[in-house]
C-alpha atoms as an extended CHARMM CRD file, in Angstrom:
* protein
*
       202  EXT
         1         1  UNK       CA              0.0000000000        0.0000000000        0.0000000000  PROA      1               0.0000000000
         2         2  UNK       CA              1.8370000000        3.4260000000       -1.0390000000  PROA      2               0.0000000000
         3         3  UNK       CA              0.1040000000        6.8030000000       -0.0890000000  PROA      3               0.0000000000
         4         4  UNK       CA              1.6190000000       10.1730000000       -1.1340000000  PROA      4               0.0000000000
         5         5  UNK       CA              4.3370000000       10.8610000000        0.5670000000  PROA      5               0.0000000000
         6         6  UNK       CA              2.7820000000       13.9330000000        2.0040000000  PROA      6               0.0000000000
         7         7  UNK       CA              0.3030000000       12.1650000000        4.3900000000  PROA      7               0.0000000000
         8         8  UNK       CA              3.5450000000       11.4350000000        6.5530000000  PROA      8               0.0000000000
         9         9  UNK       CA              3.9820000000       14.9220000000        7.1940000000  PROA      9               0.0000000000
        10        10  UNK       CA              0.7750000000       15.8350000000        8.2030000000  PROA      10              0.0000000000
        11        11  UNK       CA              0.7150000000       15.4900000000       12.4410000000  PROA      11              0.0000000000
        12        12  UNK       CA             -1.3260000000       13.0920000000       13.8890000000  PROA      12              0.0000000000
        13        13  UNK       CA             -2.8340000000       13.1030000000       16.8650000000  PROA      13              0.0000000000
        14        14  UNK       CA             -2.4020000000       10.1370000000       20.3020000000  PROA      14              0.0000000000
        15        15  UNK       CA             -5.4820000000       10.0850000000       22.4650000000  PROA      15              0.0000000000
        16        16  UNK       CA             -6.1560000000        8.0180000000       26.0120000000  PROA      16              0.0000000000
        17        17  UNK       CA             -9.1320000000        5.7060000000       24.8260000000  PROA      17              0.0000000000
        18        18  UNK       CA            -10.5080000000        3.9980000000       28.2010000000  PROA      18              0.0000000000
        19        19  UNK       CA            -12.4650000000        1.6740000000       26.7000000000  PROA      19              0.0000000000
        20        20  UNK       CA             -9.4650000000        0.2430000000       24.5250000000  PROA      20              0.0000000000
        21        21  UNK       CA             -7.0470000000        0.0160000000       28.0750000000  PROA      21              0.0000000000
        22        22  UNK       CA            -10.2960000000       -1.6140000000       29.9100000000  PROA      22              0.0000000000
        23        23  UNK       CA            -10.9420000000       -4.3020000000       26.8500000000  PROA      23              0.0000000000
        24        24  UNK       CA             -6.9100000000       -4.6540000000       26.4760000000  PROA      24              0.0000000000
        25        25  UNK       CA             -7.2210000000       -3.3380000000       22.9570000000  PROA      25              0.0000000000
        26        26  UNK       CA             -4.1130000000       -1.4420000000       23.0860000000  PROA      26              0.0000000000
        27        27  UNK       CA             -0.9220000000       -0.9520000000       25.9650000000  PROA      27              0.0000000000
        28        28  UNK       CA             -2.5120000000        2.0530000000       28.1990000000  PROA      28              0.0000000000
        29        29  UNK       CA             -5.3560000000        2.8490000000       26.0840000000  PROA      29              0.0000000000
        30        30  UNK       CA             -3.1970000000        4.9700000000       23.8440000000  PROA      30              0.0000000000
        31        31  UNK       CA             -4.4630000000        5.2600000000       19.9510000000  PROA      31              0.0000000000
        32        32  UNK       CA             -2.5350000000        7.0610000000       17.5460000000  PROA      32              0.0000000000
        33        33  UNK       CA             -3.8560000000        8.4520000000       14.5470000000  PROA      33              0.0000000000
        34        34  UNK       CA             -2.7160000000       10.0550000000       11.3230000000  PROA      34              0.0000000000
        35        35  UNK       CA             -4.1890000000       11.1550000000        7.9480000000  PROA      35              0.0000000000
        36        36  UNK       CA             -3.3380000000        7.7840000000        6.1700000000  PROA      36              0.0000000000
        37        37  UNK       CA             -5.8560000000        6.0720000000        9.0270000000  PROA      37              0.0000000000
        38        38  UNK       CA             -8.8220000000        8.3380000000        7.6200000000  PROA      38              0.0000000000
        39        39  UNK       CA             -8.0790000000        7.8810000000        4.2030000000  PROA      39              0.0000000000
        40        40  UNK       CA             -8.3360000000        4.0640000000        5.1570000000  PROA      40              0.0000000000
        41        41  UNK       CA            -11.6700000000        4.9620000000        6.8040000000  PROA      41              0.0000000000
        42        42  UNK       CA            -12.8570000000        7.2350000000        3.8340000000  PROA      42              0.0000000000
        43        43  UNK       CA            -11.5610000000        5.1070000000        0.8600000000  PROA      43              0.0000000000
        44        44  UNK       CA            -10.4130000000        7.9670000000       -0.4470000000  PROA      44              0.0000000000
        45        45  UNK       CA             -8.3870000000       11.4220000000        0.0060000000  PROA      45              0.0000000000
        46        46  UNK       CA            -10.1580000000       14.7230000000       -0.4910000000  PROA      46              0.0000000000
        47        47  UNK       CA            -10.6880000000       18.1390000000        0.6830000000  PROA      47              0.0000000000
        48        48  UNK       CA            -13.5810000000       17.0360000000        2.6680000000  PROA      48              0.0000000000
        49        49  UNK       CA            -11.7170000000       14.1730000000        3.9910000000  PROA      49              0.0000000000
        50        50  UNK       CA             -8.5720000000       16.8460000000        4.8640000000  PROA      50              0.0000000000
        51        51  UNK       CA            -10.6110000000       19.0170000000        6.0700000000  PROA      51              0.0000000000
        52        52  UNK       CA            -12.4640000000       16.7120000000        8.3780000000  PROA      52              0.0000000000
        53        53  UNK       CA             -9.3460000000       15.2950000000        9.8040000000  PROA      53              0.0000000000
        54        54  UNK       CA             -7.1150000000       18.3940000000       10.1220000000  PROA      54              0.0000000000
        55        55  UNK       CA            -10.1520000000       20.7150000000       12.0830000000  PROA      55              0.0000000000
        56        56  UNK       CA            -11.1470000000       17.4260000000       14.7060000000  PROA      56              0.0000000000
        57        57  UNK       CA             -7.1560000000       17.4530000000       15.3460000000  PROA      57              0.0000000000
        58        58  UNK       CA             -7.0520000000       20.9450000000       15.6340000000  PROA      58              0.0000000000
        59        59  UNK       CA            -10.3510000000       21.2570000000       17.5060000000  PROA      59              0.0000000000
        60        60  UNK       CA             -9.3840000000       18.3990000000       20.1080000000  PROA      60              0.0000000000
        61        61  UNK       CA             -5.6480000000       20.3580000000       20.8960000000  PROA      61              0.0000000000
        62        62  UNK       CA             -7.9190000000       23.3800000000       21.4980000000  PROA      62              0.0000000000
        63        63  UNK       CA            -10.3690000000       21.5080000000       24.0980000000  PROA      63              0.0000000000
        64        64  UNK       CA             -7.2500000000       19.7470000000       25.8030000000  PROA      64              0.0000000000
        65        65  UNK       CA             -3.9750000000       21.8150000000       25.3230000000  PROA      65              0.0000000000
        66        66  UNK       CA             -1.2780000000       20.0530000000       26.9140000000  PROA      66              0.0000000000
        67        67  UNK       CA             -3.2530000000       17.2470000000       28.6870000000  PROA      67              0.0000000000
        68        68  UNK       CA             -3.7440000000       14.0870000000       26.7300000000  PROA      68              0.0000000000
        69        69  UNK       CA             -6.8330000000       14.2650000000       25.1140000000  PROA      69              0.0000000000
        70        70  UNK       CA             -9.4950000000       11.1760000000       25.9750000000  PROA      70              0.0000000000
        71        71  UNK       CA            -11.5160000000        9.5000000000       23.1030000000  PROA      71              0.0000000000
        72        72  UNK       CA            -15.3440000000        8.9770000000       24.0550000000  PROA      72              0.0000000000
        73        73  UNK       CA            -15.5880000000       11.7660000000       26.3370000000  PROA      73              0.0000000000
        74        74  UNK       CA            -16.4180000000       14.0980000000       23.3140000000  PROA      74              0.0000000000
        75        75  UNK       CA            -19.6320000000       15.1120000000       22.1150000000  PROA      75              0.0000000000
        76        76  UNK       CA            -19.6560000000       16.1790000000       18.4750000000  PROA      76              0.0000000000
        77        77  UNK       CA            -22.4210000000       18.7810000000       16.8560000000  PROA      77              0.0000000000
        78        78  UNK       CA            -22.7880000000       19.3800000000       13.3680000000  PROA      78              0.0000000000
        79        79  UNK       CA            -24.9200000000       21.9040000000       11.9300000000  PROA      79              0.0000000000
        80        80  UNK       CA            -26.3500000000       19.9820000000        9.0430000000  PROA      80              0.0000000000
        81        81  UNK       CA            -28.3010000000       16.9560000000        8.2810000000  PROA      81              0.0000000000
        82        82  UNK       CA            -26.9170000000       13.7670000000        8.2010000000  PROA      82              0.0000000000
        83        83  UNK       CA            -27.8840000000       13.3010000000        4.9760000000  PROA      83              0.0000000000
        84        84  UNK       CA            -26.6800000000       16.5310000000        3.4390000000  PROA      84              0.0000000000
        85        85  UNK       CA            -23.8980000000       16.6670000000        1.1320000000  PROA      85              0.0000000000
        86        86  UNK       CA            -20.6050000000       15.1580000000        2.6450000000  PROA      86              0.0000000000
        87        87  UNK       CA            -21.7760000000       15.5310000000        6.2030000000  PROA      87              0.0000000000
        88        88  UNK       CA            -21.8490000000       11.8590000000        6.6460000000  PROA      88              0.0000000000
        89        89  UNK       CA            -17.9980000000       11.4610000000        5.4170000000  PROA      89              0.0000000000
        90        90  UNK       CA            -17.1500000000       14.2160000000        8.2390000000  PROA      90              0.0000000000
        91        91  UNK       CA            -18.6580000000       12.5080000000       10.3580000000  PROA      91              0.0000000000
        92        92  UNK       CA            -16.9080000000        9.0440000000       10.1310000000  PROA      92              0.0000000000
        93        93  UNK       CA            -13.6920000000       11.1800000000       10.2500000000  PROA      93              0.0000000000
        94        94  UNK       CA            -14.6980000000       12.9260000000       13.3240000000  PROA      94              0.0000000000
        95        95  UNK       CA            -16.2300000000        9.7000000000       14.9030000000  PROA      95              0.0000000000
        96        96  UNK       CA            -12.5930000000        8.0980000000       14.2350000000  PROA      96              0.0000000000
        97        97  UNK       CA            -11.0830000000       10.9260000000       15.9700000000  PROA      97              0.0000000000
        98        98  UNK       CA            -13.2120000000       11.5590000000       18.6830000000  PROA      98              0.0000000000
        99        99  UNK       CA            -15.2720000000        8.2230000000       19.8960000000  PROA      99              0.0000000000
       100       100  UNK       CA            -18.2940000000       10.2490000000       19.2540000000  PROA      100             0.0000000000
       101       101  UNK       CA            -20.9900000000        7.6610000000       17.1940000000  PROA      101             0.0000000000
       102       102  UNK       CA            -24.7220000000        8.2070000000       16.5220000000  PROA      102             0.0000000000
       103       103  UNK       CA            -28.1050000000        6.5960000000       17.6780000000  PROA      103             0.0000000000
       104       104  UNK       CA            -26.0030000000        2.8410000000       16.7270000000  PROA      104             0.0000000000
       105       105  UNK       CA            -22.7630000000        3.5810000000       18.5560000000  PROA      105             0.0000000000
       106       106  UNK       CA            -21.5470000000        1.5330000000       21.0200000000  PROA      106             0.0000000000
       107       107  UNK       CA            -23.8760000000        1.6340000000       24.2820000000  PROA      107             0.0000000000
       108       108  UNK       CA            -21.5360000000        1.2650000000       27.2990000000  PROA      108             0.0000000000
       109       109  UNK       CA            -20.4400000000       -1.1440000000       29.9090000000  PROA      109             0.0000000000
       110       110  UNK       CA            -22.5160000000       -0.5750000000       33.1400000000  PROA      110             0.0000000000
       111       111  UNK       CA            -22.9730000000        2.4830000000       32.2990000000  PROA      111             0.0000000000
       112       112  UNK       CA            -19.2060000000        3.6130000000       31.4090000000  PROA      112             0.0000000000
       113       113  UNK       CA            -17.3440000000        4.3110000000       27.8660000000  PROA      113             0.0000000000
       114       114  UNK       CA            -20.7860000000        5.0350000000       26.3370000000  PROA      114             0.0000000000
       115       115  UNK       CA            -20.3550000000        5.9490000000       22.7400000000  PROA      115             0.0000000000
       116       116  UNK       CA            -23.7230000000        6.1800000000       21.1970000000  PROA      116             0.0000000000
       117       117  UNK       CA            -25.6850000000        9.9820000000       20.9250000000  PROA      117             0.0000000000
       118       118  UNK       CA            -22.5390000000       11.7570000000       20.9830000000  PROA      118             0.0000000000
       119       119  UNK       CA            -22.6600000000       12.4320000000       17.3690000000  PROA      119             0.0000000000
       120       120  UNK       CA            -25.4680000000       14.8080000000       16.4060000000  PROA      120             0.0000000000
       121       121  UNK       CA            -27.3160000000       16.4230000000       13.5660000000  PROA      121             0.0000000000
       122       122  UNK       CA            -29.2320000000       19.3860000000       12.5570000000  PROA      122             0.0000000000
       123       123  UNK       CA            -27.4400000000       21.1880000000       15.3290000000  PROA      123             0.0000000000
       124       124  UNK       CA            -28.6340000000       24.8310000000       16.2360000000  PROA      124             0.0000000000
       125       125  UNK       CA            -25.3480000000       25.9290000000       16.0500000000  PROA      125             0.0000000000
       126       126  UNK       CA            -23.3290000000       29.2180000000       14.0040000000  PROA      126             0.0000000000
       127       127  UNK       CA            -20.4030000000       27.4010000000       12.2900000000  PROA      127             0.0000000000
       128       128  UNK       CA            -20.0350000000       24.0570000000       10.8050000000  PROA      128             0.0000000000
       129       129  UNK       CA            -19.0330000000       21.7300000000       13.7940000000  PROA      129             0.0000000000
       130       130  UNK       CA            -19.3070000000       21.8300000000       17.7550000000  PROA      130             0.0000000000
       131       131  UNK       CA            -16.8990000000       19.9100000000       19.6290000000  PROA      131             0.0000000000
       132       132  UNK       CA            -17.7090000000       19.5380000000       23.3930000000  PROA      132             0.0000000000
       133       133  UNK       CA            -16.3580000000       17.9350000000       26.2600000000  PROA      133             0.0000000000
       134       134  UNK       CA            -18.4480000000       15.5550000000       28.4960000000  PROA      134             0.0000000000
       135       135  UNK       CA            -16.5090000000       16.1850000000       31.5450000000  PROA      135             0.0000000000
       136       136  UNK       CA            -15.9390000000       19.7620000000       31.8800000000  PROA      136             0.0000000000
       137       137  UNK       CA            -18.6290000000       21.3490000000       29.2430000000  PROA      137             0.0000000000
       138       138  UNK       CA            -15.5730000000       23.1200000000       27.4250000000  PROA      138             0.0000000000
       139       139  UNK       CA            -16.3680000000       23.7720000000       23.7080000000  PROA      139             0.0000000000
       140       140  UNK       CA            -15.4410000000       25.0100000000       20.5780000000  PROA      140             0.0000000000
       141       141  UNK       CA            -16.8540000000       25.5080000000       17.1800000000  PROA      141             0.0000000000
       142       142  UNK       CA            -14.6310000000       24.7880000000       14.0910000000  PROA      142             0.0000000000
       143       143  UNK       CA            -15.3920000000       25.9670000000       10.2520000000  PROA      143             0.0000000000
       144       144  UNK       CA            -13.3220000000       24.9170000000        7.2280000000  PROA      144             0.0000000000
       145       145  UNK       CA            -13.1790000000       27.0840000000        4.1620000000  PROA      145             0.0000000000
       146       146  UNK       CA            -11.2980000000       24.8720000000        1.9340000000  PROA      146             0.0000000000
       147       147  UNK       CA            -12.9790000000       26.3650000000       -0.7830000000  PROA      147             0.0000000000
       148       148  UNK       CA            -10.3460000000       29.4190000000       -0.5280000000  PROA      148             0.0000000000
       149       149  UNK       CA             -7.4130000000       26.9390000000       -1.6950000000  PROA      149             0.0000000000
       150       150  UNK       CA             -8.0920000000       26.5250000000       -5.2780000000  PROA      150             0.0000000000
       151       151  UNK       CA             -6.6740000000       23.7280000000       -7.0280000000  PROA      151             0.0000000000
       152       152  UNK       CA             -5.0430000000       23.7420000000      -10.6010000000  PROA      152             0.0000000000
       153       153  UNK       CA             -6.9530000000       25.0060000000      -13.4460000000  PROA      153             0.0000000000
       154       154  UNK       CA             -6.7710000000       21.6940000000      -15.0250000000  PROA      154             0.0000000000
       155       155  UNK       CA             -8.3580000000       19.2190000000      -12.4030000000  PROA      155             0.0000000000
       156       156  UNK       CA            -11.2900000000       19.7860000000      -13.7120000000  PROA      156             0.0000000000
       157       157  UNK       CA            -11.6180000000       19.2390000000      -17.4010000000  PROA      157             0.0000000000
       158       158  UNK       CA             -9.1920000000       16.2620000000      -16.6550000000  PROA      158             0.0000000000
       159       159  UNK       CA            -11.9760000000       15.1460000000      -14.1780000000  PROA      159             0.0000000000
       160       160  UNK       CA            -14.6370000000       15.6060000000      -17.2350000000  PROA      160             0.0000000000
       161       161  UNK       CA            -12.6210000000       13.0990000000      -18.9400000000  PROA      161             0.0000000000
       162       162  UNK       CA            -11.8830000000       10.6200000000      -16.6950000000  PROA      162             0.0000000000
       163       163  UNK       CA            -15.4420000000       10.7320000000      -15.9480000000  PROA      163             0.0000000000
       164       164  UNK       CA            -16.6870000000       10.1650000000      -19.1340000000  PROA      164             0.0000000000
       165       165  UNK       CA            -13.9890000000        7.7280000000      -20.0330000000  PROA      165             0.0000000000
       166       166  UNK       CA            -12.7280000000        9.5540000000      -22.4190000000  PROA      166             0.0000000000
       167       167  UNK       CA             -9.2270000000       10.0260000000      -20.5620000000  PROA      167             0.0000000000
       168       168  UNK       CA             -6.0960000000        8.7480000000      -21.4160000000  PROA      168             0.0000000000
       169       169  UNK       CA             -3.8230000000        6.4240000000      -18.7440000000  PROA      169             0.0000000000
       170       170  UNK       CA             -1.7400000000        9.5970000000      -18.5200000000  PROA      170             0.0000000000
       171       171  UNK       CA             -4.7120000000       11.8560000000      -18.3330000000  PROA      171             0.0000000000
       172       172  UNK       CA             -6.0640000000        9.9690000000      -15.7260000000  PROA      172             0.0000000000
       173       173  UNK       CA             -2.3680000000        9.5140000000      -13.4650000000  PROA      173             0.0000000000
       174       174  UNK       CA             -2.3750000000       13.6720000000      -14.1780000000  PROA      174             0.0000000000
       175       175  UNK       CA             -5.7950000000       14.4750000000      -12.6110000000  PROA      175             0.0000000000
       176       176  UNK       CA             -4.9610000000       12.4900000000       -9.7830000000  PROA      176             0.0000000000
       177       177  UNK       CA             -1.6230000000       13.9730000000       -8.8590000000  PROA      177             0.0000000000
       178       178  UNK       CA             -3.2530000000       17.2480000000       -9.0650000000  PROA      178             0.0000000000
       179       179  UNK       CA             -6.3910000000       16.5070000000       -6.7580000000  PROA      179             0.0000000000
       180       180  UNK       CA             -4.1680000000       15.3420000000       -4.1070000000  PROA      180             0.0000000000
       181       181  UNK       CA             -1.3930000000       18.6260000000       -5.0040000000  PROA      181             0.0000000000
       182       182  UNK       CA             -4.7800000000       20.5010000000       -2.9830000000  PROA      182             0.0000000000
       183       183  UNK       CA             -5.0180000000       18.2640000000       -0.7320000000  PROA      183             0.0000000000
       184       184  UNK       CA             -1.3130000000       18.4460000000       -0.0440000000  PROA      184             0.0000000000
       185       185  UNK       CA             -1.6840000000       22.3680000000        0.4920000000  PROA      185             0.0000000000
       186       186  UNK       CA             -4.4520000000       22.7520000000        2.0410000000  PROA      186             0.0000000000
       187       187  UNK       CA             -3.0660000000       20.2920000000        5.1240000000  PROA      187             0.0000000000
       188       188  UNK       CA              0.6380000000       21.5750000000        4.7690000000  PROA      188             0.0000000000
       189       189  UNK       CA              0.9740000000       24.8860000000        3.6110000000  PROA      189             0.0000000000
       190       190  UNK       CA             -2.6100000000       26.3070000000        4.9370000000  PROA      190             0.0000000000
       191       191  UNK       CA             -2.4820000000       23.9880000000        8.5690000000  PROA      191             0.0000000000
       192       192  UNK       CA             -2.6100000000       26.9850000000       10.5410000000  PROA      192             0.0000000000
       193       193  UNK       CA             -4.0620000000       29.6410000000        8.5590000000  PROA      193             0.0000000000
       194       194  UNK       CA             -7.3560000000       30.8570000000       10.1400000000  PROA      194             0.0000000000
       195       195  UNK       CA             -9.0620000000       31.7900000000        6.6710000000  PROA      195             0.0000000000
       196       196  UNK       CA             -8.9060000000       27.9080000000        6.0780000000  PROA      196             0.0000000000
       197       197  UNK       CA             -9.4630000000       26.5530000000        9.3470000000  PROA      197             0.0000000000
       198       198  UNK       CA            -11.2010000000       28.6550000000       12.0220000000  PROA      198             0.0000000000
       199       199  UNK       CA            -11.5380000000       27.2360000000       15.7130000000  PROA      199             0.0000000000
       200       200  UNK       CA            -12.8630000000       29.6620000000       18.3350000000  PROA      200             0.0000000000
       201       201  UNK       CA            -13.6350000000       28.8260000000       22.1470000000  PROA      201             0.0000000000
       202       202  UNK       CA            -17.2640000000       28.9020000000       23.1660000000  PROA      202             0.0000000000
C-alpha cells in the first residue's frame, strides 16, 4: 500500500481511549492516529476528507492543550443533516477521531465508555461543527473554508474526462496527482491559517 508521501507529514494526533485500556485493545489505552488512518476509513483522500481530519485534530488540541486528550468523552455537533452533502464522510472522520458515534454507537459497559448519541445532527449551532467535552462542558466551534485553496486550473476538465472515459492512462495519473497537489496544500501549507481553518472557544 503506497500513499503520497505527504500524508507522513501531516501530524497526527495520540489520544487516552478507556475503553481500549479496559478491553486490552491497546498498551494504556493509547491510539494514535494520522491522515493515512482516515483515508483508510474514507476510501479515499479529499478536501472534505482533509478538512475533516485536520479541524477534529485541531479542535481536540484546542479543548485539551497540553493534557492528553481522551476519546469517548467528546460530544460532536454538526450543523447539518446527516444526509446533506458530505456531512456523513465528516462525520466518520470525526467519529474516528473523537469516539463520538450516533443513535447505533456503542452503548456502554454498566454504564461507562458510552459511545452512542454523541454524534449529532441538525445542530442549532453558528459554524459548521461543535466539539464539546463531556466532563468539563468546554467547547469550541470549528469551520473549514477549503474552498479558498483553489486547485489547478486543469483538475477539472481532466476530471470531465476521466469521468466520461474519455481520458487517457496519462490523463487519468495527471488528474490524480493534481487533486491530491490541494489536498497536499491545504493540510501543509494552509495547517494553521485561520481563513482555512477557524476554531474559536465557546
Amino acid at each position: 500500500m503506497r500513499f503520497p508521501a505527504f500524508f507522513d507529514q501531516v501530524p497526527g494526533i495520540t489520544l487516552h481511549d478507556p475503553l481500549a485500556e479496559l478491553l486490552g485493545s491497546v498498551e494504556g489505552g493509547l491510539m494514535h492516529y494520522g491522515y493515512a488512518d482516515a483515508v483508510r476509513l474514507a476510501g479515499h483522500s479529499c478536501p472534505t476528507v482533509a478538512s475533516a481530519y485536520w479541524l477534529g485534530v485541531r479542535a481536540i488540541q484546542a479543548l485539551y492543550g497540553d493534557a492528553m486528550p481522551v476519546r469517548g468523552h467528546m460530544a460532536v455537533d454538526m450543523r447539518e443533516p446527516f444526509a446533506a452533502g458530505t456531512t456523513g464522510v465528516v462525520a466518520s472522520v470525526l467519529g474516528l477521531l473523537t469516539g463520538a458515534a450516533g443513535d447505533g454507537g456503542f452503548a456502554g459497559l454498566g454504564g461507562q465508555c458510552v459511545r452512542r448519541g454523541l454524534l449529532r445532527f441538525d445542530a442549532d449551532i453558528d459554524a459548521e461543527l461543535r466539539f464539546t467535552r463531556t466532563d468539563t462542558g468546554q467547547a469550541v466551534l470549528a469551520q473549514a473554508q477549503v474552498h479558498s485553496v483553489p486547485g489547478n486550473p486543469q483538475t477539472r476538465p481532466l476530471m470531465q474526462l476521466c469521468l466520461t472515459g474519455a481520458a487517457s492512462a496519462a490523463q487519468r495519473a495527471e488528474f490524480g496527482q493534481l487533486w491530491q497537489a490541494r489536498v497536499q496544500r491545504i493540510l501543509l501549507e494552509h495547517a494553521w491559517d485561520d481563513a482555512v481553518f477557524h476554531i474559536r472557544a465557546v
